[in-house]
py3Dmol code that shows the C-alpha trace and the ligand (Angstrom):
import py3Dmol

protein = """\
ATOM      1  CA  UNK A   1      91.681 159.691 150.399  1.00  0.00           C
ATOM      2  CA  UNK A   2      94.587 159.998 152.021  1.00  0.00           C
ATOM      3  CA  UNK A   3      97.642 162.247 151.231  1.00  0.00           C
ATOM      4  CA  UNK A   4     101.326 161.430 150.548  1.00  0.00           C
ATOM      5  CA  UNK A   5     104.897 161.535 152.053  1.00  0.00           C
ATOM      6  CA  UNK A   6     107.188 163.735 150.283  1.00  0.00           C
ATOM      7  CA  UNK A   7     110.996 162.934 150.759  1.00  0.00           C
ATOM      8  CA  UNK A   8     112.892 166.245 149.657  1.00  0.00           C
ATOM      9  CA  UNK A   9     116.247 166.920 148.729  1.00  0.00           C
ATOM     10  CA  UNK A  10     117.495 170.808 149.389  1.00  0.00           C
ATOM     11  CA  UNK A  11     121.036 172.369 148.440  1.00  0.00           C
ATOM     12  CA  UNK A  12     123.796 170.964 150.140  1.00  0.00           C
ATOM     13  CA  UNK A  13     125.829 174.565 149.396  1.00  0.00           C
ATOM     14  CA  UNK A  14     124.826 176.400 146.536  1.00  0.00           C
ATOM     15  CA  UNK A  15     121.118 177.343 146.822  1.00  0.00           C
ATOM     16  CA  UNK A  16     120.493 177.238 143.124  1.00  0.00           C
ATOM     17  CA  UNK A  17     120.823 173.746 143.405  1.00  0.00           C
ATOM     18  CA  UNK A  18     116.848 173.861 144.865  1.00  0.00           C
ATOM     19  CA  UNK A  19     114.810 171.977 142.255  1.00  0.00           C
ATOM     20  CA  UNK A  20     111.701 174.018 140.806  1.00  0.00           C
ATOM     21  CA  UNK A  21     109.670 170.686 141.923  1.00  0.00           C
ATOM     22  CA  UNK A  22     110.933 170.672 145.292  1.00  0.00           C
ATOM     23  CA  UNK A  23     110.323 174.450 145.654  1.00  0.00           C
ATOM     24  CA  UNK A  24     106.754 173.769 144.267  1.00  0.00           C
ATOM     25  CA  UNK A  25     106.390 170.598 146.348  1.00  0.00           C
ATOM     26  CA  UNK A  26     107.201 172.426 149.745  1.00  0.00           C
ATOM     27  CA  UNK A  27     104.929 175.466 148.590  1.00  0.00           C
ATOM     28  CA  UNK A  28     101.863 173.152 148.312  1.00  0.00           C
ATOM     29  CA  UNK A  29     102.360 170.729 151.063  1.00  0.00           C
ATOM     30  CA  UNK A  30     100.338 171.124 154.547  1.00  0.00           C
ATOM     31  CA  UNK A  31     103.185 170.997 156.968  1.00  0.00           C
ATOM     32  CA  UNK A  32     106.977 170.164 156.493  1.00  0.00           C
ATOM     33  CA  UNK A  33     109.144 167.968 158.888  1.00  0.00           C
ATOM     34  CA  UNK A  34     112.505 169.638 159.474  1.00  0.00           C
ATOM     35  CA  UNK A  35     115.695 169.092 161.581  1.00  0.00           C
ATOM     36  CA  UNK A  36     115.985 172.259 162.864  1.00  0.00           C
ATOM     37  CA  UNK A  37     113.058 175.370 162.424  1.00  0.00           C
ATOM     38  CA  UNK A  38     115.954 178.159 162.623  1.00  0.00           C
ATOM     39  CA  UNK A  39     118.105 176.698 159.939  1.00  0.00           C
ATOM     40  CA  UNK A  40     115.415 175.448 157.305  1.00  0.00           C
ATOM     41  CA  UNK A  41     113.015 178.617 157.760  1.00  0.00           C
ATOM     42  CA  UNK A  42     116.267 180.443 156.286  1.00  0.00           C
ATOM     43  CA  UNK A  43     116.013 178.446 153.332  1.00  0.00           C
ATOM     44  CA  UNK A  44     112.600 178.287 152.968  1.00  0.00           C
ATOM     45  CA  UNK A  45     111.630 181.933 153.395  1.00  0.00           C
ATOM     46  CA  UNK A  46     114.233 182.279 150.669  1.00  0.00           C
ATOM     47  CA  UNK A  47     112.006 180.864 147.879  1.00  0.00           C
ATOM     48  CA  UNK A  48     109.050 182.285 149.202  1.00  0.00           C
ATOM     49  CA  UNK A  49     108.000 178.887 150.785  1.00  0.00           C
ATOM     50  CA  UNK A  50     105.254 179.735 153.654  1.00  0.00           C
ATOM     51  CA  UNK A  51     104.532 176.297 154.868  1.00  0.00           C
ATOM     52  CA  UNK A  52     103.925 175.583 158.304  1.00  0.00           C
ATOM     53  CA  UNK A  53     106.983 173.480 159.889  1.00  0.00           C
ATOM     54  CA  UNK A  54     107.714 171.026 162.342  1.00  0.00           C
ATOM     55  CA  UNK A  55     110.442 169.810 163.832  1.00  0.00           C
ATOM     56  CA  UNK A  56     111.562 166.065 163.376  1.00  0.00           C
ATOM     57  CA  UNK A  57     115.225 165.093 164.691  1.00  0.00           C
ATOM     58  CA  UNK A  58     116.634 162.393 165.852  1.00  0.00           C
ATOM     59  CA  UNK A  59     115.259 162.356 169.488  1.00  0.00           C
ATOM     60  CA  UNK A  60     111.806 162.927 168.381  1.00  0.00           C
ATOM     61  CA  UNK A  61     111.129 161.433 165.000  1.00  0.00           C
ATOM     62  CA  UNK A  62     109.026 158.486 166.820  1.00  0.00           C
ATOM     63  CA  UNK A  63     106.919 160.513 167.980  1.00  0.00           C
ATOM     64  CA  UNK A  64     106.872 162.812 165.360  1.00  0.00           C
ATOM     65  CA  UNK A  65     106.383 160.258 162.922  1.00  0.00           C
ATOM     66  CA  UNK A  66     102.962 158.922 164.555  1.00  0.00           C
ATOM     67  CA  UNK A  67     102.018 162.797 164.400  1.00  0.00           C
ATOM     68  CA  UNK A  68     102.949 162.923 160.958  1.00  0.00           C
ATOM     69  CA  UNK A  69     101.599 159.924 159.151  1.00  0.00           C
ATOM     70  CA  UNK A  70      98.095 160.638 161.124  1.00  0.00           C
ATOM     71  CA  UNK A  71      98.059 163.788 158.857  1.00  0.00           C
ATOM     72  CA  UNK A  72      98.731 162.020 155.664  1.00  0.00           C
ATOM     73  CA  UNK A  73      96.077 159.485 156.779  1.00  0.00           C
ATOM     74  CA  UNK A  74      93.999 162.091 157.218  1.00  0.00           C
ATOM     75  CA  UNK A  75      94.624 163.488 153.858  1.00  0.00           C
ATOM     76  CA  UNK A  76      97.000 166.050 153.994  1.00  0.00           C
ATOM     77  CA  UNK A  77     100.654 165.940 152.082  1.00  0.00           C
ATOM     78  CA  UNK A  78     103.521 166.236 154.864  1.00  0.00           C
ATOM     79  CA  UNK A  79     107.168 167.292 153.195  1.00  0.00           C
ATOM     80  CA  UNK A  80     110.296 165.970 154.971  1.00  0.00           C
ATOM     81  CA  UNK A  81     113.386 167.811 154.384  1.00  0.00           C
ATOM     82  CA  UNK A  82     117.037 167.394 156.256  1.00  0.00           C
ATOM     83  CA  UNK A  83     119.500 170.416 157.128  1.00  0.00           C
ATOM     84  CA  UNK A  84     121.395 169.919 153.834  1.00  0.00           C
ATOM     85  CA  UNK A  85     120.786 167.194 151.192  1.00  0.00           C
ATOM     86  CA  UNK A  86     119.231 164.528 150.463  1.00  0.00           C
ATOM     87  CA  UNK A  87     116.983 163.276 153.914  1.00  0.00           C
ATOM     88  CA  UNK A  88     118.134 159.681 155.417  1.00  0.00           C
ATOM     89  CA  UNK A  89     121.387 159.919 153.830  1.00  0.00           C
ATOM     90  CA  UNK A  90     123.436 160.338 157.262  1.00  0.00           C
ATOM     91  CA  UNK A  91     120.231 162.208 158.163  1.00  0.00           C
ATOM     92  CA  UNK A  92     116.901 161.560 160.652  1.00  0.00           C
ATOM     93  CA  UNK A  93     114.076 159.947 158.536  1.00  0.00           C
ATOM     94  CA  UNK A  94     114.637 156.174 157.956  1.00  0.00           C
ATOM     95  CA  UNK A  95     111.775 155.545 161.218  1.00  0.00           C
ATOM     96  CA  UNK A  96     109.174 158.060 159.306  1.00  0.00           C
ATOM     97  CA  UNK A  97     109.551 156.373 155.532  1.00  0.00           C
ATOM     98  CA  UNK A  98     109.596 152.475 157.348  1.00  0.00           C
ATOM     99  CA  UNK A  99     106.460 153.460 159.756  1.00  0.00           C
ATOM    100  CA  UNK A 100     104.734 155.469 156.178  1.00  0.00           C
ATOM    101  CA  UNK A 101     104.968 151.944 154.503  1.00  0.00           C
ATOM    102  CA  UNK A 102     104.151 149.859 157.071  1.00  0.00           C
ATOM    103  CA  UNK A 103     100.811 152.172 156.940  1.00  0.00           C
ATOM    104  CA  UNK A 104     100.276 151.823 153.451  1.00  0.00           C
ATOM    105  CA  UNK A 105     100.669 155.690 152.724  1.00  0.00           C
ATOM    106  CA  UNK A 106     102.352 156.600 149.281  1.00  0.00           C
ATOM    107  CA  UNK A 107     105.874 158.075 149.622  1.00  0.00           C
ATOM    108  CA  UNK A 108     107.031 160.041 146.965  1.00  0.00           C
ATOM    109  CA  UNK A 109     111.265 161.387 146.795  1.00  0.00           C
ATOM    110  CA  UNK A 110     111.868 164.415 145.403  1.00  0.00           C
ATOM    111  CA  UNK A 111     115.654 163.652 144.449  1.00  0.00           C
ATOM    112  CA  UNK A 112     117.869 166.229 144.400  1.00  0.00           C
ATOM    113  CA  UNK A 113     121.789 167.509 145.863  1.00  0.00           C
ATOM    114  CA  UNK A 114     123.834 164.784 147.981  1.00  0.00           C
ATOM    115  CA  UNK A 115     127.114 164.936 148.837  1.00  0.00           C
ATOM    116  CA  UNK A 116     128.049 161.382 148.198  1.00  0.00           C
ATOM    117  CA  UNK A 117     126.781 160.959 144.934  1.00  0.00           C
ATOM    118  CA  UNK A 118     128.298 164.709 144.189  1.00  0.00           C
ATOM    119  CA  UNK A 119     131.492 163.747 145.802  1.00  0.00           C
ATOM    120  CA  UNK A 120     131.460 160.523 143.606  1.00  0.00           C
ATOM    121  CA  UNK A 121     130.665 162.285 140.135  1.00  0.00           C
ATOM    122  CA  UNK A 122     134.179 164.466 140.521  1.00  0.00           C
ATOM    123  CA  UNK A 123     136.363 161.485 142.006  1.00  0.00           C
ATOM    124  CA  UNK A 124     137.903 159.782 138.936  1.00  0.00           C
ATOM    125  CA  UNK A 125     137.477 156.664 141.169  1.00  0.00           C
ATOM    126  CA  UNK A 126     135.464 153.817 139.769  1.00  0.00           C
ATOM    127  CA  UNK A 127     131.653 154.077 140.435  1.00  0.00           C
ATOM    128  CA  UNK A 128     130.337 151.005 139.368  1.00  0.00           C
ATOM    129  CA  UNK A 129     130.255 149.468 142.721  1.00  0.00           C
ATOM    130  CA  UNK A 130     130.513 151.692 145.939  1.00  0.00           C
ATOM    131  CA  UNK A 131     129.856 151.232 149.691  1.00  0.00           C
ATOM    132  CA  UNK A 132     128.805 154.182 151.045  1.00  0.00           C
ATOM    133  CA  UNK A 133     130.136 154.009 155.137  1.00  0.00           C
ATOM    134  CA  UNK A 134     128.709 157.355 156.335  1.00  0.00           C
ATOM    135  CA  UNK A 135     130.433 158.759 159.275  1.00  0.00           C
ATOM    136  CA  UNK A 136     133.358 156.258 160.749  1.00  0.00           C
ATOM    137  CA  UNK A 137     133.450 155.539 164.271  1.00  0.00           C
ATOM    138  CA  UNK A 138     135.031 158.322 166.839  1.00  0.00           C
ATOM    139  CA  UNK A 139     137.105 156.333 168.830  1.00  0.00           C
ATOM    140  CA  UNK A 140     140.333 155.252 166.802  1.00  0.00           C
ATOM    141  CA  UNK A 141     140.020 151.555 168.199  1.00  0.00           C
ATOM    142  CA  UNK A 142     136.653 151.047 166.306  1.00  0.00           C
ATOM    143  CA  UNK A 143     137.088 153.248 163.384  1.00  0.00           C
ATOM    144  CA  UNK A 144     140.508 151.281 162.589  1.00  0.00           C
ATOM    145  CA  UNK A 145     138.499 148.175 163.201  1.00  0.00           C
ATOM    146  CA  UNK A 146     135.659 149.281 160.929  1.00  0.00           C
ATOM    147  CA  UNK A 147     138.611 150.525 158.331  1.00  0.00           C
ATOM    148  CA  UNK A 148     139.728 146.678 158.534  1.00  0.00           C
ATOM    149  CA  UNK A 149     136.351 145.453 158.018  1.00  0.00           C
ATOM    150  CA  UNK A 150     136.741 146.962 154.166  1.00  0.00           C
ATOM    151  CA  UNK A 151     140.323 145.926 153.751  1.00  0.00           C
ATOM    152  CA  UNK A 152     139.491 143.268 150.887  1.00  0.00           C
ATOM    153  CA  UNK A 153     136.410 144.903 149.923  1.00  0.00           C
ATOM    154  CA  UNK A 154     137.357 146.122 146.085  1.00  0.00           C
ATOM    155  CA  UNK A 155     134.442 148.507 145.845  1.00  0.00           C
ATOM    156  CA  UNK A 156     135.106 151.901 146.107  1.00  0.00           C
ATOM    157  CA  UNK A 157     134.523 153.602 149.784  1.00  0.00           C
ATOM    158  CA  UNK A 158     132.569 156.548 150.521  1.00  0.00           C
ATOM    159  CA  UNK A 159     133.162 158.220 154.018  1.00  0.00           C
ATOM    160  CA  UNK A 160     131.124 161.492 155.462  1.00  0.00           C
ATOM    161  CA  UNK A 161     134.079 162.973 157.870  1.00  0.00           C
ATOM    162  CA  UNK A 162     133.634 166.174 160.391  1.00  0.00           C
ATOM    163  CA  UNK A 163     136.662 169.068 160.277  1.00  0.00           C
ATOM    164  CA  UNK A 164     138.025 168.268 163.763  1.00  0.00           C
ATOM    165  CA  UNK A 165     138.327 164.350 162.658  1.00  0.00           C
ATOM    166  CA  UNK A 166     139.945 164.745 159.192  1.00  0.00           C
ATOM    167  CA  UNK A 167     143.537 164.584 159.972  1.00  0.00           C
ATOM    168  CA  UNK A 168     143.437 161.274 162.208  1.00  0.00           C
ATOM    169  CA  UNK A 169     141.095 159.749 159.970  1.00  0.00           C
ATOM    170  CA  UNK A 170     143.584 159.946 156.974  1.00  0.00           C
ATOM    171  CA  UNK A 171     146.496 158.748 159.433  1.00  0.00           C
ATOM    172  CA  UNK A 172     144.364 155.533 160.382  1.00  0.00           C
ATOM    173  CA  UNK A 173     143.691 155.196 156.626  1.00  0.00           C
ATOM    174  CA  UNK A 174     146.832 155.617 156.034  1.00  0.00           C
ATOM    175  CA  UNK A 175     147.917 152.661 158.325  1.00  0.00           C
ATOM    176  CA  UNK A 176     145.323 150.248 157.794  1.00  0.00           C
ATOM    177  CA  UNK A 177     144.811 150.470 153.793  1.00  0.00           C
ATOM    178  CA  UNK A 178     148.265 151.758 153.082  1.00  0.00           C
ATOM    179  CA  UNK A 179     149.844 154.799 152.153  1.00  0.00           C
ATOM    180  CA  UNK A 180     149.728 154.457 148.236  1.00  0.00           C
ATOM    181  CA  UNK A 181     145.989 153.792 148.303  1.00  0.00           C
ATOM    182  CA  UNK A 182     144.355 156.373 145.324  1.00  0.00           C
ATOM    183  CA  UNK A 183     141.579 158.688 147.051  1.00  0.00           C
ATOM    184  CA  UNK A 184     139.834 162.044 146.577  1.00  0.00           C
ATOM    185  CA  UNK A 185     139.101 164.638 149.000  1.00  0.00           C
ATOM    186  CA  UNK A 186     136.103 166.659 148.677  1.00  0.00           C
ATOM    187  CA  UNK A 187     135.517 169.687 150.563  1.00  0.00           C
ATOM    188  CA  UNK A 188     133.241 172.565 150.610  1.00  0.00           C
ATOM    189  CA  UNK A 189     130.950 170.671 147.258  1.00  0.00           C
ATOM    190  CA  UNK A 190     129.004 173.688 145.853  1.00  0.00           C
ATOM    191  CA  UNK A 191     129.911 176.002 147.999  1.00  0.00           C
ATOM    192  CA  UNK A 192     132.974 179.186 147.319  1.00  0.00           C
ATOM    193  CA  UNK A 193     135.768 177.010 148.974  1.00  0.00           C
ATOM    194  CA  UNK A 194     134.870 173.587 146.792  1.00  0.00           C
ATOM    195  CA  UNK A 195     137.971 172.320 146.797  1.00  0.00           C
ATOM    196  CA  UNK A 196     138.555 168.313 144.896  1.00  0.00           C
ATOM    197  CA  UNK A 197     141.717 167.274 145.416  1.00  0.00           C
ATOM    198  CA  UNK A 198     142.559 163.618 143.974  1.00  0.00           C
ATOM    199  CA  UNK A 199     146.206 162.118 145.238  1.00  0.00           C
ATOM    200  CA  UNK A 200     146.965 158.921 147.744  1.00  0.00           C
ATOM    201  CA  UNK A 201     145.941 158.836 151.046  1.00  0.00           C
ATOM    202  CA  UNK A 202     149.838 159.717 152.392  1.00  0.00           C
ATOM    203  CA  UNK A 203     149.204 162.675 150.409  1.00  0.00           C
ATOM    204  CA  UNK A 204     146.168 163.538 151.413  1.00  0.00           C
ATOM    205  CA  UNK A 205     147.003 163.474 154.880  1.00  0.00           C
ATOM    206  CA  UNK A 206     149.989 165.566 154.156  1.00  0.00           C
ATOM    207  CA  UNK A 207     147.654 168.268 152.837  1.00  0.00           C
ATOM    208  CA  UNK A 208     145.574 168.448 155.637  1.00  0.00           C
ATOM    209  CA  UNK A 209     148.122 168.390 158.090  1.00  0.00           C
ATOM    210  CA  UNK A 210     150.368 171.091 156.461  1.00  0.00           C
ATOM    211  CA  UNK A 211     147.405 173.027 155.416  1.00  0.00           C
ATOM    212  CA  UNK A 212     144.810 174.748 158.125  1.00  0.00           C
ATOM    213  CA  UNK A 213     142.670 175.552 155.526  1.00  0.00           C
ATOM    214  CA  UNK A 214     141.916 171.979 154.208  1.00  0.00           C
ATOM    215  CA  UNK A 215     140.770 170.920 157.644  1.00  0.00           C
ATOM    216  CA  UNK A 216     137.615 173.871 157.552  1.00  0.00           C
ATOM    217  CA  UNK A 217     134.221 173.111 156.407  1.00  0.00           C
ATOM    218  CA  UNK A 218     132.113 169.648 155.172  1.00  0.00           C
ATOM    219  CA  UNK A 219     134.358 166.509 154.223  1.00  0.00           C
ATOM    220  CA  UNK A 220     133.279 163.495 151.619  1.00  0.00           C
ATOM    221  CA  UNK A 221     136.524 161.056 151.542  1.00  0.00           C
ATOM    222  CA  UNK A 222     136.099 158.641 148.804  1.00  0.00           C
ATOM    223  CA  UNK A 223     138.618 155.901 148.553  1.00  0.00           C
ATOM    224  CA  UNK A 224     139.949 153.465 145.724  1.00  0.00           C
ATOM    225  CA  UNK A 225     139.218 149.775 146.561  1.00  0.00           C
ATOM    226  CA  UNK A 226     141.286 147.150 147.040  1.00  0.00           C
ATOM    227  CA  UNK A 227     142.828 145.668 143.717  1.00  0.00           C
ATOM    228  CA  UNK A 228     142.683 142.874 142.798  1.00  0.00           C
ATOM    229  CA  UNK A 229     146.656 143.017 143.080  1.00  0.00           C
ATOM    230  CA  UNK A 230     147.173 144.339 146.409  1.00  0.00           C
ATOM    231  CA  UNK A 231     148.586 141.696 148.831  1.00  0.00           C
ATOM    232  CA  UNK A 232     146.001 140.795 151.293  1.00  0.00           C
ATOM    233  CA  UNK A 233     147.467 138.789 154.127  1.00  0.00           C
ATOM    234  CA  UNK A 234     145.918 135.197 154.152  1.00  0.00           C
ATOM    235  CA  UNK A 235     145.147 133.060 157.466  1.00  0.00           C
ATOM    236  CA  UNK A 236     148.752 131.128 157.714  1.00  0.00           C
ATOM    237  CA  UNK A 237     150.124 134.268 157.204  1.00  0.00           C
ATOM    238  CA  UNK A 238     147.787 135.627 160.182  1.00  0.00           C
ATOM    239  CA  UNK A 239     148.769 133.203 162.273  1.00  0.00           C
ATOM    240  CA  UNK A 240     152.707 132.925 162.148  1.00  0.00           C
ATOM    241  CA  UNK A 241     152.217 137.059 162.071  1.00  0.00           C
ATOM    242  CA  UNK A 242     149.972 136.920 165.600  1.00  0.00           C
ATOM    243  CA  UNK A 243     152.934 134.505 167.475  1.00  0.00           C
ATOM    244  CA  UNK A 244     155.703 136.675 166.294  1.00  0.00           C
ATOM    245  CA  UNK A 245     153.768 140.162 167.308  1.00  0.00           C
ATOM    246  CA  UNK A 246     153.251 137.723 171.129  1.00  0.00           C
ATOM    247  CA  UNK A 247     157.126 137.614 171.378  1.00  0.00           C
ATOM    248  CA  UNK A 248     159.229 139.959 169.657  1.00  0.00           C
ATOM    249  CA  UNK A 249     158.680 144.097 168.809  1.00  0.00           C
ATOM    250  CA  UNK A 250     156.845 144.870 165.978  1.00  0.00           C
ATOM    251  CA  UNK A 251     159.644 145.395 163.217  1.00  0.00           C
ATOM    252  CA  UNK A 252     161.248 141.841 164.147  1.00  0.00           C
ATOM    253  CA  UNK A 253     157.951 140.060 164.065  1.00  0.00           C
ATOM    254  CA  UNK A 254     157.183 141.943 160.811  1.00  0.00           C
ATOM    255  CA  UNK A 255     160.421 140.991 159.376  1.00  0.00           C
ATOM    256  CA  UNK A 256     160.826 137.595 160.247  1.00  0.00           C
ATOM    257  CA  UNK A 257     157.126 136.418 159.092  1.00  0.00           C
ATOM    258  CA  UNK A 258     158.137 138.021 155.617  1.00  0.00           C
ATOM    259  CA  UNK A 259     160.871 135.656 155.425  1.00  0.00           C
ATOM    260  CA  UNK A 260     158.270 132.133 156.594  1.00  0.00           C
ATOM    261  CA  UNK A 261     155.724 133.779 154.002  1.00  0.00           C
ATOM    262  CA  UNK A 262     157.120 135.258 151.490  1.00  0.00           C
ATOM    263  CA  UNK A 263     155.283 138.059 151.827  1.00  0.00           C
ATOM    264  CA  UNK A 264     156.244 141.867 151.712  1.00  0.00           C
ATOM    265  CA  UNK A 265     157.743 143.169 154.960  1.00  0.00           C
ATOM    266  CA  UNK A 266     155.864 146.711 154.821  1.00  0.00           C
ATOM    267  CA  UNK A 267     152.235 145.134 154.045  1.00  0.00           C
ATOM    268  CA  UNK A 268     152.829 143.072 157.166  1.00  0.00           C
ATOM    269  CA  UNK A 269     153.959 145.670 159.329  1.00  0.00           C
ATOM    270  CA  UNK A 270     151.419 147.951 158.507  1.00  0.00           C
ATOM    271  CA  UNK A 271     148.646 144.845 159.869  1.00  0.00           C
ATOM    272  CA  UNK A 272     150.686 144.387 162.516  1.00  0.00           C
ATOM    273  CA  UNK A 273     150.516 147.803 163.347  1.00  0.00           C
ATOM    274  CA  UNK A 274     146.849 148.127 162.433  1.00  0.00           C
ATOM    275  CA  UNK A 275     146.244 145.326 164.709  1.00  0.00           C
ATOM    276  CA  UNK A 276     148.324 146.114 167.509  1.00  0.00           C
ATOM    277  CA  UNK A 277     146.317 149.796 167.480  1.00  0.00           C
ATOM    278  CA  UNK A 278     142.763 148.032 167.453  1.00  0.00           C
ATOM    279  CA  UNK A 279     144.133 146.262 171.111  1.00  0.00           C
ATOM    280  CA  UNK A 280     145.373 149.618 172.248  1.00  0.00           C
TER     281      UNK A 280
END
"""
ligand_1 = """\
27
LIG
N 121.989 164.284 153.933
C 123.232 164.891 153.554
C 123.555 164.500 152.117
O 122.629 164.208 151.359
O 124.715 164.503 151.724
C 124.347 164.531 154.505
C 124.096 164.981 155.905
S 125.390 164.581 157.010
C 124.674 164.992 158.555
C 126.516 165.904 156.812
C 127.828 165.449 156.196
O 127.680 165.333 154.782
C 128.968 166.437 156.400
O 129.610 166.267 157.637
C 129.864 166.092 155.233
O 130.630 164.939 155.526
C 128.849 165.760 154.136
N 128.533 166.975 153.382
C 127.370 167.644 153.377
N 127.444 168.718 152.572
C 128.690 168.738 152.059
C 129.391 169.595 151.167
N 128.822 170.677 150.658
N 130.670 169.288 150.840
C 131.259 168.195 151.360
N 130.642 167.350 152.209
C 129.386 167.612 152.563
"""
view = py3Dmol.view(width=600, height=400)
view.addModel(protein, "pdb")
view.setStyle({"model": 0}, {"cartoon": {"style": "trace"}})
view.addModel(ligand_1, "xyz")
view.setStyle({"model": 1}, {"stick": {}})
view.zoomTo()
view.show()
C-alpha cells in the first residue's frame, strides 16, 4: 500500500489561520518537505507538531522529490508545506505534485491561507475572471512588456510584488495601463499592519511614494481590467503611431496621430511612451 502526498497550506500572517486538519495532518505524517528548516520548525514547534523535516527548495526539489515520492511508494505519508501559504502558489512544489502523478501516488491538498485569493476577497474588484501573474519581471524593459501583454485582457490582474519594487512597479503601471485604472493595494494580509487600500493606480503610487510606511512588508496588487470602454489602440493606429515616434519627439508624434485617428492624444502618448521604454 502505498502512502499519500499531502499539499498544506500554513498562515500567511496570523497563525490562527492554521487549520485543525492541517495541524493534525502534519502531526501524523512521516516526514514534511519544507523551504527552509529554521523558519517552518518555528511554526511547527508552535502547535506541538514533532515531525521529522526536510528541506525541499527550489535548487533541490528534483532531487528531493525522487527522495520523497520513494517514501510514499514505500508507504509512508510525506507533508509539503511552503514558508507562508498555500505551496506552488509563487512557491517550490509544482516538480514534486507533476513527478507524484506521473507515479500514480494519491495527492491530497489541505487548502488553507493564500494571499491572492485573500487579497482578492477584500478588493471590491470583479472576481469572476482573474489572471493571477505572480511576481512581474525585475528589469523595467520586460516587466513593462509583460504589463503590455495584459493591456486588452479585461480580467482582473493579480500581481505578488516585493517592498523594494513597489514604487516603480506602480509608475510602470501607471504608464502602460493608465493612470485612472481602479486597483487595490494589499499589504501586511493578516498580519498587525494589514493595510487595504482601494484607489487608482496614480493614487496608489502617490501613497507609496509619499508614504515610507506603505513600501514595508508583503505586497498583493490587484488591478481592474480593461473595460470594455477603454480605448485600445488598433493596428492602423499602431502603425501611423510607430512612423511618427521614427521622426518627430514623442508629444508631436502623439499629437499628430490623434488628429489621422481620431483617437485621444493622452491614450496614445502613454503607448508611445510605454513603447519607447520597452526599446530603452
Ligand atoms: N505561497 C504564498 C501564498 O499562498 O500566497 C506566496 C508565496 S510568495 C514567495 C510571497 C509573496 O506573496 C510576497 O512577496 C507577497 O507578494 C505575497 N504575500 C504573502 N503573504 C502576504 C501577506 N500576508 N500580505 C500580502 N502579501 C503577501
Amino acid at each position: 500500500m502505498s502512502g499519500t502526498l499531502y499539499i498544506v497550506a500554513t498562515p500567511i500572517g496570523n497563525v490562527a489561520d492554521f487549520s485543525e486538519r492541517a495541524i493534525k495532518v502534519l502531526q501524523q505524517v512521516a516526514v514534511i518537505a519544507v523551504e527552509d528548516t529554521r523558519h517552518s520548525g518555528r511554526l511547527l514547534q508552535a502547535h506541538s507538531i514533532n515531525t521529522p523535516m526536510l528541506s525541499c527548495h527550489e535548487y533541490n526539489e528534483a532531487q528531493r522529490s525522487e527522495q520523497l515520492l520513494l517514501r510514499v511508494a514505500n508507504g509512508e505519508d510525506v507533508a509539503l508545506i511552503s514558508d507562508a501559504g498555500t505551496p506552488l502558489v509563487s512557491d517550490p512544489g509544482f516538480q514534486l505534485v507533476r513527478l507524484a502523478h506521473q507515479r500514480g501516488c494519491k495527492v491530497v491538498p489541505i487548502p488553507g491561507p493564500c494571499a491572492v485569493i485573500a487579497a482578492l476577497s477584500c478588493a471590491g474588484l470583479p472576481t469572476d475572471r482573474f489572471v493571477f501573474e505572480g511576481f512581474l519581471p525585475a528589469k523595467q524593459g520586460a516587466r513593462i512588456a509583460r504589463l503590455q501583454e495584459l493591456q486588452n485582457d479585461p480580467r482582473t490582474h493579480v500581481f505578488y510584488e516585493a517592498p523594494h519594487r513597489i514604487e516603480e512597479c506602480l509608475q510602470d503601471m501607471v504608464t502602460v495601463m493608465g493612470a485612472q485604472r481602479p486597483a487595490t493595494l494589499a499589504r501586511e494580509l493578516t498580519k498587525t499592519f494589514e493595510t487595504i487600500i482601494p484607489a487608482t493606480l496614480s493614487e496608489l503610487h502617490n501613497k507609496v511614494q509619499t508614504d515610507e510606511n506603505q513600501r514595508k512588508g508583503e505586497f498583493v496588487l490587484v488591478v481592474a481590467g480593461t473595460q470594455k470602454s477603454e480605448a485600445v489602440i488598433d493596428a492602423e493606429t499602431e502603425k501611423t503611431l510607430r512612423i511618427l515616434m521614427s521622426e518627430l519627439p514623442l508629444r508631436q508624434a502623439a499629437a499628430l496621430a490623434a488628429k489621422i485617428t481620431g483617437q485621444k492624444k493622452n491614450l496614445l502618448y502613454d503607448t508611445a511612451l510605454a513603447w519607447q521604454q520597452v526599446k530603452d
